[in-house]
N, C-alpha and C positions, 0 to 999 in steps of 0.2 A: 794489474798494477794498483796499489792503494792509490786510494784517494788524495787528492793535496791538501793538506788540512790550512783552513782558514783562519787568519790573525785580525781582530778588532783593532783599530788604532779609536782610542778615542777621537784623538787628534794629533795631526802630522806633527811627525819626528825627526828628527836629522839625518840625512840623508845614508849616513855611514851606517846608522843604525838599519835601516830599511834595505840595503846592501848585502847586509848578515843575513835578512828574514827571505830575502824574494826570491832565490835558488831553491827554497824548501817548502813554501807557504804562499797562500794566495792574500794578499795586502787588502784589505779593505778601510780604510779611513770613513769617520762617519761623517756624515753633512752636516751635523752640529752636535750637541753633546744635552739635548732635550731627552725626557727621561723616557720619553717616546720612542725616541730615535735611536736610541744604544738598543731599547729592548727589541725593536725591531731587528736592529743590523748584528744582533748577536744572537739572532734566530738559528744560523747556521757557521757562526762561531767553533773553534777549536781552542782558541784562546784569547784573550782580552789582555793588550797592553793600555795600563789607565794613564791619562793626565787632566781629566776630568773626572767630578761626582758617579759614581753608577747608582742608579737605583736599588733600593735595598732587596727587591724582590729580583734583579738581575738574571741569578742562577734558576728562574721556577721557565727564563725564557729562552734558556738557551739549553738546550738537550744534549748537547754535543762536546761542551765545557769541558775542557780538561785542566784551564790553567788561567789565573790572572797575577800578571805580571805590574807593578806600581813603577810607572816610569818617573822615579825617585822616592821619597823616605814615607810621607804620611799614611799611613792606611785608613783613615776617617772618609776617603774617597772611597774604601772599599767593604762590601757586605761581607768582614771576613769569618764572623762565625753561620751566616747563610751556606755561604762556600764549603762552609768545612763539612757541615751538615749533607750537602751534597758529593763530598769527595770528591772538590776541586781546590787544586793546590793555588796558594796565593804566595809570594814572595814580592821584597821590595829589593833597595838599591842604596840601606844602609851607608853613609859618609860619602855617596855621591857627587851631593851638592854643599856641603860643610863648608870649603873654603867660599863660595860664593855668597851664601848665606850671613857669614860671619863677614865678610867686605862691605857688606850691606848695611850690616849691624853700625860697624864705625863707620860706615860714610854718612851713614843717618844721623849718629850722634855728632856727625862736623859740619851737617848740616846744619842741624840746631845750634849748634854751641857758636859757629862760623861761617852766617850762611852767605855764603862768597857772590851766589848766585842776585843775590841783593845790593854788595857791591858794586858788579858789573852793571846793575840795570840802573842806579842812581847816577853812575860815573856817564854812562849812554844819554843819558836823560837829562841831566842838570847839573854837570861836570864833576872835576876833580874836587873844587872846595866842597860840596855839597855830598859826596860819597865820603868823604875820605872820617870825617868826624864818625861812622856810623860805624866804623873798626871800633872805637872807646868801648862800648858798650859789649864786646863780644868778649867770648872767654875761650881760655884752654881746656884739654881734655887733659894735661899733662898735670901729676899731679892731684886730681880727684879723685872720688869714689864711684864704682860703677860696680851693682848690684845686679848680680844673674840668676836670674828666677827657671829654671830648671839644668842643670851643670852633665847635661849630656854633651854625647859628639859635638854637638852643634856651641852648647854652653861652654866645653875647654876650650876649644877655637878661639872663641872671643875672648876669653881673658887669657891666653895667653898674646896677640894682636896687643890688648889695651894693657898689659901686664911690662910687656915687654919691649911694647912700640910705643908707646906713650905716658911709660911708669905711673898708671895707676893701681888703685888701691884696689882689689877683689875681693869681694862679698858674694856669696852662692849659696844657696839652698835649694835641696834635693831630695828625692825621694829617699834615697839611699844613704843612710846618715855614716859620714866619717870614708866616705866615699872621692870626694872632691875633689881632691889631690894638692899635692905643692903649690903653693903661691895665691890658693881660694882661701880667705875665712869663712869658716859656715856658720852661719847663724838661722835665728829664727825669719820667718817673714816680716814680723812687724819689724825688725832690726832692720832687714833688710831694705824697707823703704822708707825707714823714719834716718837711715843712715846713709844711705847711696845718694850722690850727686846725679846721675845717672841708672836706669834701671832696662836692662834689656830681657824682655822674655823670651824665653825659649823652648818651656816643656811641651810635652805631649797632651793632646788634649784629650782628657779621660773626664767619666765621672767625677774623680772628685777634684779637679782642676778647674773644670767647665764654673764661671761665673769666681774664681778665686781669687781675682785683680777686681775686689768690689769698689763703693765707696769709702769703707773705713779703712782699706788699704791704703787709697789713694787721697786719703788724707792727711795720712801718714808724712807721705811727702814731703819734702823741703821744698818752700816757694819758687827756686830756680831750678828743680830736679825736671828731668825729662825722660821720657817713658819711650820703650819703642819695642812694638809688638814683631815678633817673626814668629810664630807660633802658630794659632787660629785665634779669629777672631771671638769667638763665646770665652775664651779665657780671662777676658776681659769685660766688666760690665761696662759696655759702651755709653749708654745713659748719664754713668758717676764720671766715666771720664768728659765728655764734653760739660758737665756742670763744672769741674774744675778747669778746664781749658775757658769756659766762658769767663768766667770771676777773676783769673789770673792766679790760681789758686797752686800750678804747679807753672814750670816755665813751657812746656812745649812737648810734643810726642809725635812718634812716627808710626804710622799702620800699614801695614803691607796686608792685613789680613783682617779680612770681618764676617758679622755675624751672618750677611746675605750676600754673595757672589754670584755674579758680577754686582759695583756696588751702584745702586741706583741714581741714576742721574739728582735727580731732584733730593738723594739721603742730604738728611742737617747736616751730616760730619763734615760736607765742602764750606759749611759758614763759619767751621771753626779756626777761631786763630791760634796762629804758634803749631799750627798742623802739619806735616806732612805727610801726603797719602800717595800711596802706591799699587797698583792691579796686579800684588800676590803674585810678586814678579823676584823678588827677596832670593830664592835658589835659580835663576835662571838667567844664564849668559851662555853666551855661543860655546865657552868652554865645556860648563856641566851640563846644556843640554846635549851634546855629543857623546859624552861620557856617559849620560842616563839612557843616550838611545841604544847606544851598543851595551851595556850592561843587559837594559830590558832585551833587549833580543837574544844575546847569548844566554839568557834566563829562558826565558820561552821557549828556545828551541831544548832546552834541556829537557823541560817538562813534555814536549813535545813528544820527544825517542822516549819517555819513560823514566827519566832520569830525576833524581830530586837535583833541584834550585841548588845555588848555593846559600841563597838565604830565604831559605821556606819559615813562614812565620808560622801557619800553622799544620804541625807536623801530626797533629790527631785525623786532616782528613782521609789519612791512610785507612782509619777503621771504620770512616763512613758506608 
């Protein structure tokens, strides 16, 4: 009888997904996601479902490797040209988490624009006269401008939501020039943050992305604009943004995502004001992590029998 071949979880998954895997495969989840710990527990590995970092050197420790599976879209989690070198197939989970993503987006700019949660604490605190004057000062999304710094899956999501739910105005720019579609203006990047009330990112973090939201960007700015990263954080120079956040220099930003994960207790960005920060939580609700556990698994088992992915990213490991 063969062997059962063994599945890495980085980290536990939704139950329906691990349902699909446990009839065929022996489940191991790791005790933490230290770069120690993966290389260790994918000693005797047949395939790796990611929701954490791997080590870049991952495939030199796992002999057995047939397959890593990205339980959801990023692969900056994964060593995919290592992989490919070794003739192990990688696939991810493409518009997975899109809708959840993009809810994020606008709840974060009504955060900033409206933040209700400030209401409630003044009202709790030092009544109805004392909360109620602090509506004056807030504003609408209905009606602005709101700039989308990379116009993929994730990017038409949201401007159709603020397009179509909130009649604002769309600005995008893209890799892919004339790309866009109906209802984005594309322009340049300076345009794009010397003209947006709003600025939400969302590309891919690549070479030449990495560090592209500098300071002369984000000077750019209109003094009441607001920023809000769903991306990674290095697309961002974190530095220029809290000198602006400090000064008053834009109105407010939202992070879900930074340069060190998890983010350090003691990091400056908790002193910033007009902040909102998040634990790179932005694609994840009970709905799409369900969705990405059984995705990831019915992927995995495919690679498993020999079968390519439905979404194999890199298709050259075949000649490795």
């Amino acid at each position: 009888m063969p062997e059962t071949p063994v599945v890495l979880l980085t980290n536990a998954m939704h139950p329906d997904g691990e349902a699909i895997l446990s009839p065929h495969v022996r489940l191991i989840v790791a005790p933490d996601t230290k770069p120690e710990t993966l290389r260790k527990w994918a000693r005797d590995a047949d395939g790796i479902i990611v929701r954490a970092k791997l080590p870049y050197d991952i495939a030199d420790h796992a002999p057995r490797l047939k397959g890593i599976v990205r339980h959801g879209v990023g692969l900056d989690f994964i060593p995919v040209d290592a992989a490919t070198a070794r003739g192990i197939a990688v696939a991810n989970l493409p518009g997975s988490n899109t809708d959840a993503v993009a809810e994020y987006a606008m709840s974060a700019l009504m955060h900033l624009r409206r933040p209700l949660h400030r209401l409630d604490t003044r009202l709790r605190s030092e009544g109805w006269n004392a909360a109620r004057p602090m509506a004056d000062a807030m504003t609408e999304l209905s009606g602005s401008t709101l700039g989308i710094l990379g116009v993929g899956t994730i990017g038409r999501r949201v401007a159709g939501i603020a397009r179509d739910g909130f009649k604002m105005t769309i600005l995008g720019t893209s890799r892919r020039k004339g790309s866009l579609g109906a209802g984005i203006q594309e322009v340049s990047l300076d345009d794009l943050f010397a003209r947006s009330d709003a600025i939400v990112v969302c590309c891919a973090l690549t070479d030449e992305t990495r560090g592209m939201v500098n300071g002369k960007l984000i000077a750019r700015m209109r003094p009441n604009a607001v920023l809000v990263n769903v991306s990674r954080g290095a697309v961002i120079d974190t530095p220029a943004l809290m000198t602006a956040l400090r000064s008053g220099a834009i109105g407010g930003a939202a992070l879900d995502v930074f340069d060190v994960q998890p983010l350090p207790p003691d990091d400056t960005l908790f002193e910033m004001p007009n902040l909102l920060l998040t634990p790179h939580t932005a694609g994840i609700t009970a709905t799409s992590g369900r969705g990405m556990a059984i995705g990831a698994a019915e992927e995995m088992l495919r690679i498993l029998r020999g079968e390519q992915p439905l979404n194999l990213v890199n298709p050259a490991y075949k000649a490795a």
